[in-house]
Phi, psi and omega in degrees: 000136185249320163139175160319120179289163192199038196296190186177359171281084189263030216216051188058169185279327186305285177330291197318319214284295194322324194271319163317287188278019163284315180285322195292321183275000168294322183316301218316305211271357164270325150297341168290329202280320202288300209275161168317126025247077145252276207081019152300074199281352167296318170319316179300348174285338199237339227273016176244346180313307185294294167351291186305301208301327147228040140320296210274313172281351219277122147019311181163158217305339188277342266188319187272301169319321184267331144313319182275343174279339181276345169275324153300349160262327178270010140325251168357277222291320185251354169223046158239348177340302189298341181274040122281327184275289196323291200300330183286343198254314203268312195238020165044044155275133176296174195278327148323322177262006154296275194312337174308284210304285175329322193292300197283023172252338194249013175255354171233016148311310188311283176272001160312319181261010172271325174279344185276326153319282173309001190254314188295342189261283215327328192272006153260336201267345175298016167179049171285278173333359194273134168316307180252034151110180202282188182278130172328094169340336178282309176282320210240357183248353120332309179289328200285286214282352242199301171302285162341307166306331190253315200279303213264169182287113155270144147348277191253088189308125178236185184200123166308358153255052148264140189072036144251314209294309192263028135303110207341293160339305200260346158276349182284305194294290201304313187305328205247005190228323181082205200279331200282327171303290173325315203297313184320324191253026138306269194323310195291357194280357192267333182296314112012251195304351149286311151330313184298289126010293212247287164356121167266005202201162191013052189287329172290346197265326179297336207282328190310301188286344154320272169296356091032257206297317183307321188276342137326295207289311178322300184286330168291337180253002182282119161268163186264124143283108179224123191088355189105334181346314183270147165206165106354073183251186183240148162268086185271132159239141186256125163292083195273335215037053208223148206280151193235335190286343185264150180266136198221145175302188176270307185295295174346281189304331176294330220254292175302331137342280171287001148239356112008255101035295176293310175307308175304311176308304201268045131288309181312313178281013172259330158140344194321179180209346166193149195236135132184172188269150190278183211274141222007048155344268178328121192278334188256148139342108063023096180286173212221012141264350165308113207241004158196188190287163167257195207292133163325334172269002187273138184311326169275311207308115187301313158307314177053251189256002192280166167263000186240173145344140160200148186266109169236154176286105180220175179257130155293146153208181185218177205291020176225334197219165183244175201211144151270102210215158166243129189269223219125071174224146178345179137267010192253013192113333204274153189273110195253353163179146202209104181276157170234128172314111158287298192274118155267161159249109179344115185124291191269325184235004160187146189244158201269313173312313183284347191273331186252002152219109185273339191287000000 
């Protein structure tokens, strides 16, 4: 079932199809621009108007579904570009089949947003007919695009408010809403304003309550420093950039340790208040009953000569099995808390087929 048409497109079906999807690759290529490493973060604000606008105008509801999977694969395509590099080094795929592996993270990319289309059209066209127009576009194109996003799985978790979560402005809204709140009050401020645009009659009440809520959530999530309670710290991180994957000696790894340790001190003597290391740094095994560092003078010791805290990346293990894991230890040695990687990513840190038919 595709639902009522509702075109607004008089110049033919070729053209209207060519004027959608012209608009579906503009969002696209406006969230690529919003997210990291551009960061044009204003853009992530806008970047769904065309979309709702031919969403909102397409033929019918199918038609609408493939405007919104055509703005989400070249999302993927241009600001997932890097898991070609990722799938050629972690998971040694040749680069046709690197670039496979991408193509297919942004067709089912494709299709999430292709059912968040169809959810954002089906809720609008359930009162296309009403005298004073369908249900806002600030409400239906949240619900459509933001529920999809949360409810169904990806491969790789993303979030349309990548590159806003560290923007000055914009953190108190992430602390007090998190990314899937924000990515919500993304959409709905584009929706909002296509309202506006579009509306024939109370065309203003949706952007109102949009800022409304923003400025609620804003005033609400500011904390108060009282007494001091609160500080500032600063944070050095060290970057080995070294292949995890190559079999390396004992002196070798020893040898990388201690510049680890060397990195780490002159971050400390640089003003740092915590050091930490990227993931699985640490060169050596982690027995995963261990509850602290050994002696600062011991060849494995992770601290070595620093004074502070430090966050580090190691593999755990136990006599069977390994953990990807992050540590937490003092300065005085003690292990004060230590996560382990839930989500791998398919493809680079496990194929589902080789765990479960190794033959």
């Amino acid at each position: 079932m595709t639902g009522p048409t509702t075109a607004r497109w008089h110049d033919g079906p070729a053209r209207s199809a060519r004027w959608g999807l012209g608009a579906a690759l503009v969002s696209g290529l406006l969230w690529i621009l919003s997210a990291q490493p551009i960061t044009w973060w204003p853009l992530g604000w806008f970047a769904a108007l065309p979309a709702a606008w031919a969403i909102d105008r397409a033929p019918t509801r199918r038609r609408a579904g493939l405007y919104g999977g055509a703005a989400a694969f070249v999302f993927t395509v241009g600001g997932f570009h890097w898991m070609v590099y990722l799938l050629r080094v972690n998971a040694h795929l040749p680069a046709p089949l690197a670039w496979l592996g991408l193509l297919l993270l942004a067709a089912y990319h494709g299709a999430l947003f292709l059912l968040g289309a169809r959810l954002t059209r089906a809720l609008r066209d359930r009162r296309r007919d009403d005298p004073r127009g369908p249900w806002p576009m600030a409400l239906c194109l949240p619900l459509g695009f933001v529920v999809v996003e949360v409810v169904l799985p990806t491969p790789f978790p993303f979030s349309l408010a990548l590159g806003q979560a560290g923007v000055a402005p914009l953190r108190h809204l992430t602390a007090a809403a998190s990314t899937v709140g924000l990515a919500a009050l993304m959409i709905a401020f584009a929706g909002a304003i296509y309202d506006a645009l579009t509306r024939p009659a109370r065309r203003w009440r949706p952007a109102i309550g949009v800022a409304l809520f923003a400025a609620a959530l804003t005033l609400g999530s500011i904390r108060v420093d009282r007494g001091g309670a609160t500080r500032q710290i600063t944070i050095g991180v060290v970057q080995p950039n070294k292949r995890v994957d190559v079999p390396a000696g004992t002196r070798e790894r020893a040898g990388h340790l201690e510049q680890l340790r060397r990195a780490s001190r002159m971050l400390e003597d640089a003003g740092a208040d915590l050091v930490v290391w990227s993931e699985v740094a640490y060169p050596f095994e982690v027995p995963r009953d261990l509850t602290a560092d050994v002696a600062r003078n011991h060849p494995l010791s992770i601290r070595g000569n620093t004074t502070g805290p430090l966050l580090i990346g190691a593999v755990t293990t136990t006599d069977r099995d390994q953990w990807n894991s992050a540590i937490l230890v003092a300065a005085d040695g003690r292990f004060l808390g230590r996560g382990d990687k839930i989500h791998r990513m398919i493809g680079s840190e496990y194929n589902p087929l080789v765990e479960h038919f190794p033959s």
